[in-house]
C-alpha positions in Angstrom: -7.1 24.6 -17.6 -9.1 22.8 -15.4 -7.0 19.4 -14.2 -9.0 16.0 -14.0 -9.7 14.4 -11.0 -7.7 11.6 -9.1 -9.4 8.7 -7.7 -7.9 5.6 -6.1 -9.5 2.2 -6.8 -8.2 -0.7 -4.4 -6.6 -3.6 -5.8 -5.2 -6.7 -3.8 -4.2 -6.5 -0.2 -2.7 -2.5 -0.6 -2.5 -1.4 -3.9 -3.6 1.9 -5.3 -4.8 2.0 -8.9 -4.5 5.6 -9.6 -7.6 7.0 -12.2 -6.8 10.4 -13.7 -10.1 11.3 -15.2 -12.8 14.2 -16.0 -16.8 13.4 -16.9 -16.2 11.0 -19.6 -12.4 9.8 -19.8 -10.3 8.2 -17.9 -6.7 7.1 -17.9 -4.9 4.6 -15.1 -1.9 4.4 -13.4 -0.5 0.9 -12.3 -3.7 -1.3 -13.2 -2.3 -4.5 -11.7 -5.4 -6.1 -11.7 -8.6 -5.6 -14.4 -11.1 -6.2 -12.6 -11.7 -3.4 -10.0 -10.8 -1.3 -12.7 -13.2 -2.2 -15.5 -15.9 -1.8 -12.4 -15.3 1.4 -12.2 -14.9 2.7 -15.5 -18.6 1.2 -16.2 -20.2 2.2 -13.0 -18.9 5.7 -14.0 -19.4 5.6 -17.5 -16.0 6.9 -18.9 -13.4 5.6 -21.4 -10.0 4.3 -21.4 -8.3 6.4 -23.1 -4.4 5.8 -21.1 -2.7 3.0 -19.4 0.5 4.4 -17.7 2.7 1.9 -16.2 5.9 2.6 -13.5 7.5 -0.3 -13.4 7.6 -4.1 -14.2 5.8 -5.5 -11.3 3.0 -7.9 -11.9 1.0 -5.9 -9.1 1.4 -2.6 -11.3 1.1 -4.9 -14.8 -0.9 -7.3 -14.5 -4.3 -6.0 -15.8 -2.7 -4.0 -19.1 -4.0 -6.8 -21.1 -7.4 -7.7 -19.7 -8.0 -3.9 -20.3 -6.8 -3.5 -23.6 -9.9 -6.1 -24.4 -12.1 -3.0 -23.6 -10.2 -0.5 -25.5 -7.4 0.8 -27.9 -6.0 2.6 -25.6 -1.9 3.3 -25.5 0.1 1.8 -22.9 2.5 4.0 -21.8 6.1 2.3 -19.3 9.4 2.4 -18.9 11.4 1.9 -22.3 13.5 -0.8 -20.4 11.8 -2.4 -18.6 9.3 -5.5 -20.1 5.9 -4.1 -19.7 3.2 -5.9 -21.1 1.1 -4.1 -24.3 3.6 -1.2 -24.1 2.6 1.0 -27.3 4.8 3.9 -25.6 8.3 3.5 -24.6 9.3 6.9 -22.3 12.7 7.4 -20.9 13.6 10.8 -18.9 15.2 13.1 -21.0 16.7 16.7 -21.2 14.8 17.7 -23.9 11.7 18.0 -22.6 9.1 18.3 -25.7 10.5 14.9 -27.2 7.6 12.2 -27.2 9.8 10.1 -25.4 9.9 12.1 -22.5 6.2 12.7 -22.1 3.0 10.9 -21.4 0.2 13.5 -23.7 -3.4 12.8 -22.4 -4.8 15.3 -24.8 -8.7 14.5 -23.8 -7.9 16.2 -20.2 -5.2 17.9 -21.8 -2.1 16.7 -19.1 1.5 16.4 -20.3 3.1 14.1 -18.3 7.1 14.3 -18.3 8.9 11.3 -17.2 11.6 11.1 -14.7 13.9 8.3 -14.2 13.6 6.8 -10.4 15.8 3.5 -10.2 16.2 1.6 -7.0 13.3 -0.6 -6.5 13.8 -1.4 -10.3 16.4 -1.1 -12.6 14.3 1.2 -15.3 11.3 2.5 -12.8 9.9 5.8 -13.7 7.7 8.6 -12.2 5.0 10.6 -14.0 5.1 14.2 -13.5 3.2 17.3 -14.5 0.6 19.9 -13.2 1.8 19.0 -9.9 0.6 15.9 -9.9 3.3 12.9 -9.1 2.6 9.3 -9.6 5.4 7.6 -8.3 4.7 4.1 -8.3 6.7 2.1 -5.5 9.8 4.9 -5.2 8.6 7.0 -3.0 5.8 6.3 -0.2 4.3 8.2 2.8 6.9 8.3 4.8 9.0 5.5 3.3 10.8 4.2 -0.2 10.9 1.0 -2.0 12.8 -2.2 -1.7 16.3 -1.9 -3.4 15.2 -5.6 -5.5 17.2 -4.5 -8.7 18.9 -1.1 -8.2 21.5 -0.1 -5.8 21.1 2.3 -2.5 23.3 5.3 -4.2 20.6 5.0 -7.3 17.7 5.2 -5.0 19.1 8.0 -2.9 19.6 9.9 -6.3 16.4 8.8 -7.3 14.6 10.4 -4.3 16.8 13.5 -4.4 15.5 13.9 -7.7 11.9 13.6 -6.6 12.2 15.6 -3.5 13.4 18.9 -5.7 10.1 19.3 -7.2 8.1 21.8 -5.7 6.8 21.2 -2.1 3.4 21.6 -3.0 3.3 18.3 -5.3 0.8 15.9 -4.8 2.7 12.6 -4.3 0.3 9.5 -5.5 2.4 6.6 -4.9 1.3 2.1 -5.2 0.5 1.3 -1.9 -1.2 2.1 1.4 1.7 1.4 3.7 1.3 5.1 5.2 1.0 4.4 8.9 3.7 1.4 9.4 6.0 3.6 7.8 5.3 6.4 10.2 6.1 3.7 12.7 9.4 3.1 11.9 10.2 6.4 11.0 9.4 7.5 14.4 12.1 4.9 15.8 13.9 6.3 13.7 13.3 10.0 14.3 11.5 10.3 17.8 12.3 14.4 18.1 10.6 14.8 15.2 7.4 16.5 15.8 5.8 16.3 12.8 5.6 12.5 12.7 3.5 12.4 16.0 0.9 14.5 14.3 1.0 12.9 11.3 0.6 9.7 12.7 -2.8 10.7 14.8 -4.2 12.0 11.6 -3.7 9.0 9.4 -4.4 6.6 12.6 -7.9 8.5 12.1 -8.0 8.0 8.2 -7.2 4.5 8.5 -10.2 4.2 11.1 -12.3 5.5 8.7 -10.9 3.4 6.1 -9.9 6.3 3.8 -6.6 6.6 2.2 -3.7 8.4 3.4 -2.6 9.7 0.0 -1.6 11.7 -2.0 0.9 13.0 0.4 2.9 16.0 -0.6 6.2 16.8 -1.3 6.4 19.2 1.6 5.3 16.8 4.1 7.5 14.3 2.8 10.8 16.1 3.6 9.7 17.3 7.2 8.8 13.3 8.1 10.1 10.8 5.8 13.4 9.3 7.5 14.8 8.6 3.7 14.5 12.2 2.2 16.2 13.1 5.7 19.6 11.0 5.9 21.3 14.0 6.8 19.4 14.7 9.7 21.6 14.4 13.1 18.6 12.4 14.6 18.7 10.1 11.9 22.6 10.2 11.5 22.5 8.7 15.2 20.1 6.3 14.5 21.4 4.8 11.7 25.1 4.6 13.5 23.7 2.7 16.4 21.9 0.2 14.4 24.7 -1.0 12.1 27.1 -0.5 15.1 29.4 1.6 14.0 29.4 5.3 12.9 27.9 6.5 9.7 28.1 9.8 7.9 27.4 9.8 4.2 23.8 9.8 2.8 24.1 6.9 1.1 25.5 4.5 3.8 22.5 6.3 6.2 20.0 5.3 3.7 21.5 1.4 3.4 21.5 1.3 7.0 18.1 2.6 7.4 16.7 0.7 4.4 18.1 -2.9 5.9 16.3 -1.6 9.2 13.1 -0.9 7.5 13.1 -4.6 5.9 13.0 -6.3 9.1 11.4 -3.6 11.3 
């Protein structure tokens, strides 16, 4: 099988709009705005024939109905959350050939299966399949989301869950916030290696203005400070900014995360 090709369009100040597509369809991940989108898919001449939706957010929502004024197509999202259009409500599930569980894009073909990621939203979910991983705002390079409706031990579960798939998954996440995440994570984790060279190569990206993802898996758990919360490093880190000591990965992570909001 040969996979289709993934292409970022910019929306807004940072936002990735994801475009799975081959010569003559396309499907989209997150469209929060129409516009850039519906330039695209003319300039390129290919069909809507998928809207897949993570989470809520009007940034990652916003432009379902403008594009469903081009096209039919199904709007797949989390079942509950209130996604606008949605034709497909997907939930994870253990049973993994239930329609539920899956996002089928039989003109590539590309099964999808769902996984359940709260923390930055209560019912936020993750594409996965062909080791491709759309993400939406759970995971970044070298960062997480916002805790604005889930809790820190859901989110630490949440990217547990994501950082067992294999290492050489391509992680396509919402938003370019790559190298200020790198920055704080090497605060965070100064010994670490692997963020100084990682920062000069997306410091060279960003020069270029070309985009830092997809990351992968694999270069997610040598550099990201919140797959890593049980790091000494970080263990020492997070104990001398909330002032006393930690030791669990879940009060690492909330200490980390409330450092990373005002960093």
């Amino acid at each position: 099988m040969t996979l289709p090709h993934i292409v970022p369009v910019r929306a807004f100040r940072d936002n990735y709009i994801w475009v799975i597509r081959d010569r003559f369809y396309a499907a989209v991940v997150d469209p929060g705005d129409a516009a850039p989108v519906l330039d695209y898919l003319r300039s390129e001449k290919l069909k809507l024939i998928a809207i897949l939706n993570t989470h809520h957010h009007n940034d990652h929502v916003g432009g379902n109905a403008a594009l469903l004024g081009k096209s039919a197509a199904p709007v797949f999202g989390p079942a509950t959350e209130s996604i606008p259009a949605l034709t497909h409500p997907l939930k994870e599930s253990q049973e993994k050939k239930k329609d539920d569980s899956n996002a089928y894009l039989p003109e590539f073909p590309l099964r999808l299966s769902v996984l359940d990621i709260p923390g930055h939203t209560a019912g936020h979910i993750a594409y996965y399949g062909a080791n491709l991983l759309f993400c939406g705002d759970t995971l970044f390079a070298c960062g997480c989301g916002r805790l604005f409706e889930g809790t820190a031990q859901q989110m630490v579960h949440s990217l547990e869950k994501l950082s067992s798939l294999p290492d050489k998954t391509q992680v396509y996440c919402g938003h370019e916030y790559t190298l200020n995440n790198i920055r704080f994570a090497r605060v965070v984790e100064p010994g670490n290696g692997a963020l100084a060279e990682l920062e000069k190569t997306v410091e060279n990206l960003r020069k270029h203005g070309i985009a830092t993802l997809p990351s992968t898996i694999a270069v997610e758990k040598s550099t990201n400070p919140f797959l890593r919360c049980s790091q000494p490093e970080i263990i020492e880190s997070a104990s001398r900014y909330a002032g006393k000591p930690l030791t669990g990965p879940v009060e690492v992570f909330t200490a980390i995360r409330d450092w990373k909001n005002n960093f």
